[in-house]
C-alpha positions, 0 to 999 in steps of 0.5 A: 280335731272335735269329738265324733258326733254324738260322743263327749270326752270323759274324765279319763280321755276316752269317748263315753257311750251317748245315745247307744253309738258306741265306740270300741274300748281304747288300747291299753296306754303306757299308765305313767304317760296317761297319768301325765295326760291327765293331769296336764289335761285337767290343768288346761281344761279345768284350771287345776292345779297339778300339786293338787291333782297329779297326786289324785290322778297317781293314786288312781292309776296305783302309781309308784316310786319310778312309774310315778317320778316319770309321770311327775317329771312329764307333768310339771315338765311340759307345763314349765315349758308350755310356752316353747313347747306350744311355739315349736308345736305351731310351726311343726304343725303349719297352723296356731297350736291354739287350732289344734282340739285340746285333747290332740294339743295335750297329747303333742305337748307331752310328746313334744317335751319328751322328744326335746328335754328327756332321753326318752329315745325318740322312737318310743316317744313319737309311737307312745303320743300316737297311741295316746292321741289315738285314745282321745281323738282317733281321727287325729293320729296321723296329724299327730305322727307328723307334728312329731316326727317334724319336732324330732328334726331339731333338738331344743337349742336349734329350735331356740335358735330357729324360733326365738327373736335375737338377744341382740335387737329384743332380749326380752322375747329371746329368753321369753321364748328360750326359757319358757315364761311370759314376756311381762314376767320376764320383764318383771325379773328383769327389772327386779334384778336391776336391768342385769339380764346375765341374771335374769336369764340364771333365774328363768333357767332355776325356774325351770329346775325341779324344786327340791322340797324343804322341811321346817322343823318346829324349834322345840319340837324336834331338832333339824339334824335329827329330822335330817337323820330321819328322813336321809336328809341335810339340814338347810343351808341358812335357815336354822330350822331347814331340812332339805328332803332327798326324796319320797313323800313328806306326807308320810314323815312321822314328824309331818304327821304328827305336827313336829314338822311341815313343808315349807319352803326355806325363804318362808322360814327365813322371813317369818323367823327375820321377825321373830328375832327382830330386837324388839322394846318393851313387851313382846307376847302378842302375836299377830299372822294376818294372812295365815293361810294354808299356816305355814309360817304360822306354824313356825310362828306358833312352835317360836311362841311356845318358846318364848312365852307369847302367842300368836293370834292367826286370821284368815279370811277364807273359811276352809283356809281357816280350817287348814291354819287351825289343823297346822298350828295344833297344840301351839298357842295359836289362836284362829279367826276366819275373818278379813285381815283389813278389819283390823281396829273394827274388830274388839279382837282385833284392837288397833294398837294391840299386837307387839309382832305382825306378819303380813304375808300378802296374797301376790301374784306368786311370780316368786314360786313358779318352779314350784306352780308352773302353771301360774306363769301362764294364768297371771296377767299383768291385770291381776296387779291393781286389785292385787296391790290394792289389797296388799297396801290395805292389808299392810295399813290394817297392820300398822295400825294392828301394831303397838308403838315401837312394834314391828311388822314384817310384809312379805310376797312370794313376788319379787315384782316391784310394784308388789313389793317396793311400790306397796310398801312405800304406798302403804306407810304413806297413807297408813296415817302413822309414823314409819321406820324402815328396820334393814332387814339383812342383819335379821337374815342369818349372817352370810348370805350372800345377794341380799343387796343395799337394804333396808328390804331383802330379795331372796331369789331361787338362783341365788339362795335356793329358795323361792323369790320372797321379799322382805321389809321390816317396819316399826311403828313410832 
């Protein structure tokens, strides 16, 4: 449905006054729902990104506890299932869910989600997305009350079973469809996991799982056991500084806040911590982050630093991420420049053959966070790839030069896309002009774990370690 004629949508959904035709005030709307709404609205409309919105949006609304985990859960929910959600919305509709106005398709998206993934009584759900549609798209309301009532028909698998191609003859387009990603990503996974489709079916459905929020607590600034005391929580199950967070807020910690800890998922501390411990000759006290932003693992970088006596010197290309690294790595030897990390040895500070330790946590395509960014599942393209892995392999060449004789650097994605990952790093220490050695990265990686494959690299995956899907190589310089 399109706006009344000399009407626009505002931020809050409703129709704002133009040229004195005024339209009368929307009923009061169930405010986690609107929430919901519009953060979801914002995600399609604007390309936001709902952990940065969303909590906007609930501070507005004056959002709380349970009020607030409905409308968290209704965000990133209908998002993560966006795409069956959307096919499920075609054929209840008669017509491409593409031809429905976006305020309505937002609206049926959420309505949708509640009807077949919550116990949100179906009653409650249809009558709550009525009333929201009549807020944003007055005109629409019966449309509305009709798709819904045609979804509550059948419950997620039936609509699966109806929609989706058979595993049998296309796989692919079976969980692409079921589990709510992307074929290419599913493709992707597919591939990454050695063709093991029992696999990849268990990681689109951890994709789809609430992430649970981890904690690193700083080696020397606070212990793990007493940050989990702290905040009711448990310490992580492989990395040494990990602390699994049950609930709330992480940015009301004391120890977030004053820098004795920060949120970080527990694959990044396992691979920042993998090169860190790395058995290293000769020196050993010049640091180097090459990507540092927004410092995350540079701040777990910097805390190990102080231990030992080294320091870490953190580059970031944007300035604002800059920024972000600097008030991140406070009181830690740390140094910052906002500058290109592909700079390396044009730089006086930044001398080729200079730093004993590098980290290269290359910009990716994400595809190993998108529990935690659903959104980003239905942004990425697979043209995103070439100017992506360019980069990563010009970044990695910087590194090998960045780095002494005998030095280590560690290159890491959140992606476990294979062209991102195996492909890059056999296609930058082929061209680096330098000599390689590939260091097995599994002994790095606390002892137990289980998945880590043949080696040299490492895949963490979310359905296998709990983490996110960060992959891992090691190289030392000859």
């Amino acid at each position: 449905m399109t706006a009344p004629e000399g009407t626009r949508p505002t931020r809050s959904g409703s129709w704002a006054d133009r040229g004195g035709d005024r339209r009368p005030a929307r009923p009061p709307l169930d405010r986690p729902r609107r929430a919901a709404y519009e953060a979801v609205a914002a995600v399609h409309r604007d390309d936001a990104f709902a952990n940065l919105v969303l909590p906007i949006i609930l501070r507005e609304e004056g959002l709380f506890g349970r009020d607030a985990a409905f409308a968290t859960e209704l965000t990133y929910g209908t998002l993560r299932h966006l795409g069956t959600l959307d096919a499920i919305l075609t054929d209840a509709a008669g017509r491409d869910v593409a031809r429905i106005d976006p305020p309505v398709r937002d609206a049926l998206r959420l309505g949708a989600y509640q009807l077949l993934h919550t116990r949100v009584p179906a009653h409650a759900a249809v009558s709550s997305t009525v009333d929201l549609v009549r807020s944003v798209a007055p005109g629409a309301t019966g449309f509305a009350n009709a798709v819904l009532r045609e979804v509550s028909t059948r419950d997620a698998d039936a609509w699966v079973e109806k929609l989706a191609p058979p595993m049998e003859t296309d796989p692919v387009g079976h969980l692409a469809l079921a589990y709510s990603h992307p074929q290419w990503i599913v493709r992707a996974f597919s591939e990454a996991l050695g063709g093991d489709l029992g696999e990849t079916e268990r990681l689109l459905i951890e994709d789809n799982e609430r992430p649970p929020v981890h904690l690193c607590a700083r080696p020397g600034l606070i212990d793990p056991v007493e940050l989990a005391d702290q905040v009711g929580g448990a310490p992580g199950a492989f990395s040494p500084y990990a602390v699994y967070l049950p609930g709330g807020s992480p940015g009301d910690i004391p120890a977030v806040v004053d820098g004795r800890a920060h949120v970080q998922d527990e694959g990044s501390q396992l691979v920042a911590t993998a090169l860190a411990d790395a058995p290293l000759d000769g020196p050993d006290g010049r640091w180097l982050d090459l990507c540092a932003g927004p410092g995350g693992k540079a701040g777990l970088l910097g805390a190990l630093a102080a231990q030992r006596g080294a320091r870490v010197t953190a580059v970031e290309v944007a300035e604002h991420r800059a920024r972000l690294v600097s008030l991140a790595t406070r009181d830690l030897p740390v140094s910052v420049l906002a500058m290109d990390g592909r700079e390396v040895g044009g730089d006086p500070k930044l001398p080729e053959q200079h730093f004993d330790r590098v980290l290269v946590d290359a910009p990716c395509t994400g595809l190993g966070s998108l529990r935690r960014r659903p959104e980003s599942r239905w942004r990425r393209q697979p043209s995103d790839l070439p100017p992506l892995t360019r980069l990563q392999r010009e970044l990695l060449g910087a590194a090998l030069r960045a780095v002494r004789p005998g030095g280590l650097v560690a290159y890491v994605t959140c992606s476990p896309h294979t062209v991102e990952t195996h492909v890059t790093v056999t296609e930058a220490a082929r061209r680096s002009g330098v000599a390689v050695d590939f260091v097995d990265a599994r002994p790095l990686l606390p002892a137990g774990m289980p998945g880590l494959g043949d080696g040299p690299t490492v895949q963490l995956w979310p359905h296998r370690h709990g983490t996110d899907a960060m992959f891992l190589a090691v190289l030392r310089r000859g």
